[in-house]
C-alpha positions in Angstrom: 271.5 93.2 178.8 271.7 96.6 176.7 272.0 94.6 173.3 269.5 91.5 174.0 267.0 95.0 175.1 267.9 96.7 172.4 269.0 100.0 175.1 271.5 101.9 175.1 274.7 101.0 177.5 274.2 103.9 179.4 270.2 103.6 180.0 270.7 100.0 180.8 273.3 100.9 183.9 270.5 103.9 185.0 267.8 101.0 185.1 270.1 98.3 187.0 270.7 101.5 189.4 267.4 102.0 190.1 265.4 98.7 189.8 268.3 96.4 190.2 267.8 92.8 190.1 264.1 93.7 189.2 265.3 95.3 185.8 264.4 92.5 183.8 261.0 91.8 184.8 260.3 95.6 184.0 262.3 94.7 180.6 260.1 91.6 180.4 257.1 93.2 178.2 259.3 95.1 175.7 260.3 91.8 174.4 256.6 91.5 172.7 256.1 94.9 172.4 259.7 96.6 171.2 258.3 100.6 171.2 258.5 100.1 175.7 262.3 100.1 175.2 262.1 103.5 173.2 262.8 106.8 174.9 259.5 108.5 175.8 259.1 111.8 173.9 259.6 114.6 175.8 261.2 112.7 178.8 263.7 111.2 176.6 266.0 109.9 179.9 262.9 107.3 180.4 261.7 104.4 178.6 258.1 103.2 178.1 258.7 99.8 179.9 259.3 102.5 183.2 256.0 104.4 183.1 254.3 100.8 182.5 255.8 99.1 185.3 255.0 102.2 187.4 251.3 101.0 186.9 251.7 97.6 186.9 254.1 96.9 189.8 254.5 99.4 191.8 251.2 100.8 192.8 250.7 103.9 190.7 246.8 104.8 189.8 247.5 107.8 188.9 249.0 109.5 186.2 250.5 112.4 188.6 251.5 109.7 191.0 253.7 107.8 187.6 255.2 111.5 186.5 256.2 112.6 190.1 257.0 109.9 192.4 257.5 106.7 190.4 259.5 108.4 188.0 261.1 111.7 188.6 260.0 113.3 185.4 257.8 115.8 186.7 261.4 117.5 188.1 264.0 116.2 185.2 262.2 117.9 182.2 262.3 121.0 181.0 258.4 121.2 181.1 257.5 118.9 184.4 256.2 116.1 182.1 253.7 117.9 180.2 255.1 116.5 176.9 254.9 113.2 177.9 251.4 113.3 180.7 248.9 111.7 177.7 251.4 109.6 176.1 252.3 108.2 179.4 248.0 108.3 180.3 247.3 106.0 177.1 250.3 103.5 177.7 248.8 102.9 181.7 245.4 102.8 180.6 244.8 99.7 179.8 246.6 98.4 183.1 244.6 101.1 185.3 241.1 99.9 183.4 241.0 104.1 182.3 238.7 104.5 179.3 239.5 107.5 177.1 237.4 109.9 179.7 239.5 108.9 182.7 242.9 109.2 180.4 241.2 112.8 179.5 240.8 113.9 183.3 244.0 112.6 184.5 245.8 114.7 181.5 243.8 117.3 182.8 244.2 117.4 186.3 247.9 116.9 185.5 248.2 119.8 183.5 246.1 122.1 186.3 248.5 120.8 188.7 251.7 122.0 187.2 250.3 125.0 186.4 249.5 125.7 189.8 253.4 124.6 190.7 254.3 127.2 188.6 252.5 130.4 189.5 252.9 129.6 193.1 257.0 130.0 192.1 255.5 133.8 191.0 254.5 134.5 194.4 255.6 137.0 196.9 255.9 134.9 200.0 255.6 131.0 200.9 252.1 131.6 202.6 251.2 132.8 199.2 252.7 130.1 197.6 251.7 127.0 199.6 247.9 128.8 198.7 248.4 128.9 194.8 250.1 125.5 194.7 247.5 124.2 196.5 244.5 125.4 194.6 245.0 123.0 192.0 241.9 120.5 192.2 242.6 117.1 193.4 242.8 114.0 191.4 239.3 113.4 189.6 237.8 109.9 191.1 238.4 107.1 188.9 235.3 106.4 186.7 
């Protein structure tokens, strides 16, 4: 499966571990289009094809929802995803029906959103926290 994917060995045993038999339908696409079995930059233990079939198959329609629950990058990377939030916004785009404003706002809101993560971690108690974490504006509608 690694070679006919063009994957590394060890990225094709993490996908069989967490899609199992599904693994080649989320493969499926990068036969047509070769850059969804590249790493994605700045979340380099992810593919393309992964953030895709996030939108496409399992119900993502949001770019937070992709970066922290379909995929764990928002807590494997060194900057929660940030790197890889508009890369990852202009690859589910086109599945999502997100014109460049929506890809904008999600990037956005993303962006506000970890920030807020992070100053909560700055605060003195967990009351305090929850409040600051919290105070990052929800998801813009969809246009």
């Amino acid at each position: 499966m690694a070679q006919r994917h063009g994957i590394p060995v060890a990225t094709a045993e993490r996908l069989l571990r967490r899609y199992g038999t599904l693994v080649e339908e989320l493969l499926a696409p990068a036969a047509e289009r070769p850059q969804l079995a590249q790493p994605v930059p700045g979340a380099e233990g992810y593919i393309a094809a992964e953030l895709l079939y996030a939108a496409s198959h399992e119900g993502a329609r949001h770019l937070d929802d992709v970066l922290t629950r379909r995929t764990r990058i928002s807590i494997e990377t060194w900057d929660r995803g940030l790197s890889a939030s508009t890369l990852t916004a202009e690859l589910i785009a086109p599945v999502l029906g997100w014109g460049s404003e929506q890809v904008a706002r999600e990037v956005e809101y993303y962006r506000l959103r970890v920030a807020a993560e992070r100053e909560s971690q700055d605060q003195p108690d967990d009351r305090t926290a929850d409040v600051t974490r919290l105070g990052a504006p929800e998801i813009a509608p969809l246009a």
